[in-house]
Chimera marker file (.cmm) of the C-alpha trace (Angstrom):
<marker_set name="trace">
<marker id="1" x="36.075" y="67.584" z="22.729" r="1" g="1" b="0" radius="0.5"/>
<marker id="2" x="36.801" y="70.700" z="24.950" r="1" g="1" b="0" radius="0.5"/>
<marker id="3" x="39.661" y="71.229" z="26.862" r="1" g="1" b="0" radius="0.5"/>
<marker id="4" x="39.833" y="73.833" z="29.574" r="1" g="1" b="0" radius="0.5"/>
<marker id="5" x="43.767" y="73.747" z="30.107" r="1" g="1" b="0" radius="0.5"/>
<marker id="6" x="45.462" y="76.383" z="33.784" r="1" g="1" b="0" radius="0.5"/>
<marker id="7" x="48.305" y="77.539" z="31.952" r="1" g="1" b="0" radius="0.5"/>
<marker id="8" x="50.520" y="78.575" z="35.391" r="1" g="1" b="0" radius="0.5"/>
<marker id="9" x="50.703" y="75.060" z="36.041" r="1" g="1" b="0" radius="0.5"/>
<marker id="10" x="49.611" y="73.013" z="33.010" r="1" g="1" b="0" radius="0.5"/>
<marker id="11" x="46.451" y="71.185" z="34.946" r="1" g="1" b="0" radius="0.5"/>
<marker id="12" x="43.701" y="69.870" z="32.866" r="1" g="1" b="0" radius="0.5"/>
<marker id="13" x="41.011" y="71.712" z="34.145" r="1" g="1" b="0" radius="0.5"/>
<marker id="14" x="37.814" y="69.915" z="32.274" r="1" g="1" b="0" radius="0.5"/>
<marker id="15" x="36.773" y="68.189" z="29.210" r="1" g="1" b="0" radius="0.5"/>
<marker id="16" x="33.859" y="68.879" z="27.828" r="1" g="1" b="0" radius="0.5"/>
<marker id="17" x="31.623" y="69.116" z="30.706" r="1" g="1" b="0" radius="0.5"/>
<marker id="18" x="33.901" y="66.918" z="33.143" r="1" g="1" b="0" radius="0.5"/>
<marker id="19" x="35.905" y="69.015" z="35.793" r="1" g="1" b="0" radius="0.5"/>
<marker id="20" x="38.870" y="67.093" z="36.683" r="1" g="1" b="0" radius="0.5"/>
<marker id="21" x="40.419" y="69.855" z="38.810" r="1" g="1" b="0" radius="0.5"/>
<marker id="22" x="39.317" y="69.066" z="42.976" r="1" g="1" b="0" radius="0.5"/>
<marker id="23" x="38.991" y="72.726" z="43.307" r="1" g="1" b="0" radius="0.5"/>
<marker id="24" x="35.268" y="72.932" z="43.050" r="1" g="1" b="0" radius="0.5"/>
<marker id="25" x="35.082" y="76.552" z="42.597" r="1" g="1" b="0" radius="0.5"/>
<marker id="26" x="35.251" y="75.930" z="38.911" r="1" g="1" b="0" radius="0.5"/>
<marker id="27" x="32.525" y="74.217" z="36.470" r="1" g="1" b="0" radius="0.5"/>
<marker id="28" x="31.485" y="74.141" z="32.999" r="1" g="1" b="0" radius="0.5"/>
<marker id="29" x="28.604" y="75.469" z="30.750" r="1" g="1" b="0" radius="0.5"/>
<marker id="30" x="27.334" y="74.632" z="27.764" r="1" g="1" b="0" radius="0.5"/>
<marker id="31" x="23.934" y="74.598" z="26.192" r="1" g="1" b="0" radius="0.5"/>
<marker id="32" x="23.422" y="71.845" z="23.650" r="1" g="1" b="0" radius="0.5"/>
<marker id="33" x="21.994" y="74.175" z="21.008" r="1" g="1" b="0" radius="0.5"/>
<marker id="34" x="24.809" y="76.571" z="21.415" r="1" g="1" b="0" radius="0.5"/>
<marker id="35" x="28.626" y="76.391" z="20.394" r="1" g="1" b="0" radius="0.5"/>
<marker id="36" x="29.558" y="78.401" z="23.191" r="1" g="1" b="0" radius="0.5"/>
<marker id="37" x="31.197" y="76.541" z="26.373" r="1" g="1" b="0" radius="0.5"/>
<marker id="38" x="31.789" y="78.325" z="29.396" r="1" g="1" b="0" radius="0.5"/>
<marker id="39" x="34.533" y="77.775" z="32.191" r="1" g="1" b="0" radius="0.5"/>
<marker id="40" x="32.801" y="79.045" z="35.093" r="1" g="1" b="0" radius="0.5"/>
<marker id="41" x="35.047" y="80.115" z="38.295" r="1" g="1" b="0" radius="0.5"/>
<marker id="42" x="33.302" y="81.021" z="41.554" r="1" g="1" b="0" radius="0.5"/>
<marker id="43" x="35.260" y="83.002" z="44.347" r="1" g="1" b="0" radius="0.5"/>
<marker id="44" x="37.976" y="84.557" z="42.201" r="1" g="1" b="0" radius="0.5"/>
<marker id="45" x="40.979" y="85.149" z="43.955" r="1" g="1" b="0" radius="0.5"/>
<marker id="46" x="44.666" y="87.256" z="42.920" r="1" g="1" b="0" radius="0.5"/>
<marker id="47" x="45.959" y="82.992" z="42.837" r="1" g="1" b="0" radius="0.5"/>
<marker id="48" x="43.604" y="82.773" z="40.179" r="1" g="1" b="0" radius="0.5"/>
<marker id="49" x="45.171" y="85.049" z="37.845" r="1" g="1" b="0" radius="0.5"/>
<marker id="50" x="46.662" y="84.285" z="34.668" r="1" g="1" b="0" radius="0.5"/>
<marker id="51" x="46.404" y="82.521" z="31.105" r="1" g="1" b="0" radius="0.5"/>
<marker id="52" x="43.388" y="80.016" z="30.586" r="1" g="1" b="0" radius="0.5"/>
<marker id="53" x="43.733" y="78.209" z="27.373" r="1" g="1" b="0" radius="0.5"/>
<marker id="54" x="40.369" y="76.877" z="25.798" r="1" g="1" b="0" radius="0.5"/>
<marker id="55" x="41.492" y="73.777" z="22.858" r="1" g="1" b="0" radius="0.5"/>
<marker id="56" x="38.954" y="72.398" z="20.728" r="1" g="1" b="0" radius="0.5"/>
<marker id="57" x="40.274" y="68.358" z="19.375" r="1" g="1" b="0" radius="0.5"/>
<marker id="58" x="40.500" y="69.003" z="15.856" r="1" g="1" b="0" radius="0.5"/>
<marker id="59" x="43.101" y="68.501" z="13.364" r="1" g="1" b="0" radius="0.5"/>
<marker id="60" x="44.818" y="71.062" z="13.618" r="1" g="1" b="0" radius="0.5"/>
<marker id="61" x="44.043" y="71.671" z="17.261" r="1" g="1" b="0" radius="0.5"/>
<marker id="62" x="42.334" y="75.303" z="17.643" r="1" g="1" b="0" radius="0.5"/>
<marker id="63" x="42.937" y="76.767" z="20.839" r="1" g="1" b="0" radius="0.5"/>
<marker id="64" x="42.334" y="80.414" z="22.235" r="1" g="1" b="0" radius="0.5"/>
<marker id="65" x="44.213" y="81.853" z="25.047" r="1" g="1" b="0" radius="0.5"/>
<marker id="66" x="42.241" y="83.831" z="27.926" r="1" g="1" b="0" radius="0.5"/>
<marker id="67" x="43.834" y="86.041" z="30.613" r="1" g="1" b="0" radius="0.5"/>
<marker id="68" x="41.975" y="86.344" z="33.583" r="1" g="1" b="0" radius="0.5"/>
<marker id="69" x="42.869" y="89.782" z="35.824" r="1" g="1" b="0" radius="0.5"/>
<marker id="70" x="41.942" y="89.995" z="39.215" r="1" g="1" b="0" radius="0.5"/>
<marker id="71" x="41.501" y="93.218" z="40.303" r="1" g="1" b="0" radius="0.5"/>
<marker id="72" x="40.454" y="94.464" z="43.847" r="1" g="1" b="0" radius="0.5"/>
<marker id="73" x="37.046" y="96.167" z="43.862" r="1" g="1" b="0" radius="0.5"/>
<marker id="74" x="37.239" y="99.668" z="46.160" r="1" g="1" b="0" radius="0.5"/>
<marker id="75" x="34.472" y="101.986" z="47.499" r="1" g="1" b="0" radius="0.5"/>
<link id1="1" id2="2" r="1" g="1" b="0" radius="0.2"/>
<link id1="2" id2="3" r="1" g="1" b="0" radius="0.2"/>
<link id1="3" id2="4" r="1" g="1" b="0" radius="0.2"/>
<link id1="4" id2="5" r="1" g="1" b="0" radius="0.2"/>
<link id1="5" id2="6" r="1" g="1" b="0" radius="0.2"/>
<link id1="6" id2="7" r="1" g="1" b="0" radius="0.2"/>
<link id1="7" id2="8" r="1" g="1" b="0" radius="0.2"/>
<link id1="8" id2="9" r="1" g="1" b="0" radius="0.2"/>
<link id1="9" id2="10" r="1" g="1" b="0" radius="0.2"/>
<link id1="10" id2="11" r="1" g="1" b="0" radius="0.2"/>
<link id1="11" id2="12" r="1" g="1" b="0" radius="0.2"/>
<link id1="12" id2="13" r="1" g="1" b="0" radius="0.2"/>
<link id1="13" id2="14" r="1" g="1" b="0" radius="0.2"/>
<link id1="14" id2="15" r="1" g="1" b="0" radius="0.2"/>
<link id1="15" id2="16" r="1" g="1" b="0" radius="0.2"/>
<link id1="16" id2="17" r="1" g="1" b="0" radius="0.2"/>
<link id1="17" id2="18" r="1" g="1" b="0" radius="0.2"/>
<link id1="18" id2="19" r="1" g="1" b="0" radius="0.2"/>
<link id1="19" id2="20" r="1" g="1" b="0" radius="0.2"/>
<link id1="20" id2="21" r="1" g="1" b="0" radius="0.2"/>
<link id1="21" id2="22" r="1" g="1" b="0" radius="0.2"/>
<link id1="22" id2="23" r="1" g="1" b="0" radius="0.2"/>
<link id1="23" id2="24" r="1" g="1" b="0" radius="0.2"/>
<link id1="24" id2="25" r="1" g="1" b="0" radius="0.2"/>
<link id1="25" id2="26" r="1" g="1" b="0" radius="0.2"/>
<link id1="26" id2="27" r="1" g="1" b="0" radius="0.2"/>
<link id1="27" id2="28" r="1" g="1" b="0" radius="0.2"/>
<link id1="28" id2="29" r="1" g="1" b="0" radius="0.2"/>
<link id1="29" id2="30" r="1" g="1" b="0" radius="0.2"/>
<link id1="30" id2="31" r="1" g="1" b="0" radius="0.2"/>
<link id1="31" id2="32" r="1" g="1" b="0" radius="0.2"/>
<link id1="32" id2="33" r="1" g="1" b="0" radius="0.2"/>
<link id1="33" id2="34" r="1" g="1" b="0" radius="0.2"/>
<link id1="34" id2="35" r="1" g="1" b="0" radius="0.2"/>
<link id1="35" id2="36" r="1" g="1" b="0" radius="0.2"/>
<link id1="36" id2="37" r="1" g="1" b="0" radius="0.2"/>
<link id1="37" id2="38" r="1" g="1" b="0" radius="0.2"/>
<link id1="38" id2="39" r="1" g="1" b="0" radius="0.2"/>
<link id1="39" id2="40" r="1" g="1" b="0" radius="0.2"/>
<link id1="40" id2="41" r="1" g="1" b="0" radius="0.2"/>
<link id1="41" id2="42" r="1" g="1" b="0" radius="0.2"/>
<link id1="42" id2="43" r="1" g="1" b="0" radius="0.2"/>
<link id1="43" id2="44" r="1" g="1" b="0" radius="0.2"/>
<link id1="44" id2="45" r="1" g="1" b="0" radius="0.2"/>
<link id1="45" id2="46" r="1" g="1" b="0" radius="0.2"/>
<link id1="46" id2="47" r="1" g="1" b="0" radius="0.2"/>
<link id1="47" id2="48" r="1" g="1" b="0" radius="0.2"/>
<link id1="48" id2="49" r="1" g="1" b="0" radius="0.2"/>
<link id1="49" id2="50" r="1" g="1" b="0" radius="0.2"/>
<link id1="50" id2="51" r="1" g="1" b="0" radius="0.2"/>
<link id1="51" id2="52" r="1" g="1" b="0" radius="0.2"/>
<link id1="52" id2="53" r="1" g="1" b="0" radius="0.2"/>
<link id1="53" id2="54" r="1" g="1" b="0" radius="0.2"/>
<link id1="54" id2="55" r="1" g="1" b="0" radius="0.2"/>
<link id1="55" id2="56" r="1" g="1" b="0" radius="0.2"/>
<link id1="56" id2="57" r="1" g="1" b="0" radius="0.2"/>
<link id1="57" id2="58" r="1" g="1" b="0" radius="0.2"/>
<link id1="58" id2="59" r="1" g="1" b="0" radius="0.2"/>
<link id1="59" id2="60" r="1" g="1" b="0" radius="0.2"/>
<link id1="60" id2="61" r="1" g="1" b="0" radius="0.2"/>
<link id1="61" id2="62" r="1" g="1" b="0" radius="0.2"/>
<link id1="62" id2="63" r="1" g="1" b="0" radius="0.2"/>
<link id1="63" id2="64" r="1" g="1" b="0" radius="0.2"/>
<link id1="64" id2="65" r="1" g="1" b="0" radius="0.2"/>
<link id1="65" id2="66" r="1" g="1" b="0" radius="0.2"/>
<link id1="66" id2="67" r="1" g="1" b="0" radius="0.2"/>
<link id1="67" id2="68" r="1" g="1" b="0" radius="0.2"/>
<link id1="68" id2="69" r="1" g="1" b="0" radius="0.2"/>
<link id1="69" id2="70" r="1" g="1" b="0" radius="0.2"/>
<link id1="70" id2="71" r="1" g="1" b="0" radius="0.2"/>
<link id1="71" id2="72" r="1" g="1" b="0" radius="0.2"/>
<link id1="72" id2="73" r="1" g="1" b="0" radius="0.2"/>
<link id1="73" id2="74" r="1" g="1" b="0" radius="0.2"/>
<link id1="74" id2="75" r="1" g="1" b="0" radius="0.2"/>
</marker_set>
């Protein structure tokens, strides 16, 4: 299983392809002939900045840390 984990506040964003989060801005990809799973976040705001932490249910648990920066678009 996939785990798509906010780390500001610790909220269990999605498993797999299951968002558990109300905030329906955000959804999940993945392609069943791919091993790439995507957390998908529509209308980005500064709020939304910060560590996303992607953990695969293995033993040992793999995880990788994203940062998302926000940054305001000039011009």
């Amino acid at each position: 299983m996939i785990s798509w984990i906010r780390g500001k506040d610790l909220n269990v964003l999605a498993v797999d392809t299951t968002v558990y989060t109300g905030d329906k801005r955000f959804s999940v990809k993945h392609d069943s002939n791919s091993e790439d799973w995507l957390l998908q976040l529509n209308g980005i705001s500064k709020s939304d900045e910060g560590v996303y932490d992607c953990q695969i249910n293995t033993y040992p648990k793999v995880s990788t840390k994203i940062y998302l920066k926000v940054v305001s678009k000039k011009g």
